[in-house]
C-alpha angles and dihedrals in degrees: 000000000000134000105197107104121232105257085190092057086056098076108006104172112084087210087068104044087048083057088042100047088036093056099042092047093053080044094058101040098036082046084049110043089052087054089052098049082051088057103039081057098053093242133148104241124217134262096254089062094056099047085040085056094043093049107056087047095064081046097051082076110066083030086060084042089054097050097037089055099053095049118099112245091210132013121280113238114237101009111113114238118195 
């Protein structure tokens, strides 16, 4: 019996995980994008920006697992891929 859990079973509705992937991606770059104004301005940036940062990269992470685990590791005969 194993003891690995199904990542896939987690969030099994691809309508989620689009929601899921969509809002952790405008997170990043809009999180990014400020840090690099800060920067670009020679500014010191907050707080916030640094734990926001910090942040969505721990959860980088589970966000990665959940994809990875919904993407087929070889092709699938007979589905039609575009």
């Amino acid at each position: 019996m194993s003891t690995t859990p199904n990542l896939a079973s987690v969030v099994e509705s691809p309508t989620v995980r689009k929601i899921i992937y969509t809002v952790f991606v405008v997170a990043v770059v809009l999180v990014g994008a400020t840090q690099v104004a800060y920067a670009a301005v020679e500014l010191a940036q907050p707080d916030l920006l640094t734990q926001a940062l910090a942040v969505l990269g721990y959860l980088g992470v589970p966000v990665g697992g959940l994809a990875l685990a919904n993407t087929p590791s070889r092709q699938v005969h007979g589905a039609d891929h575009q």
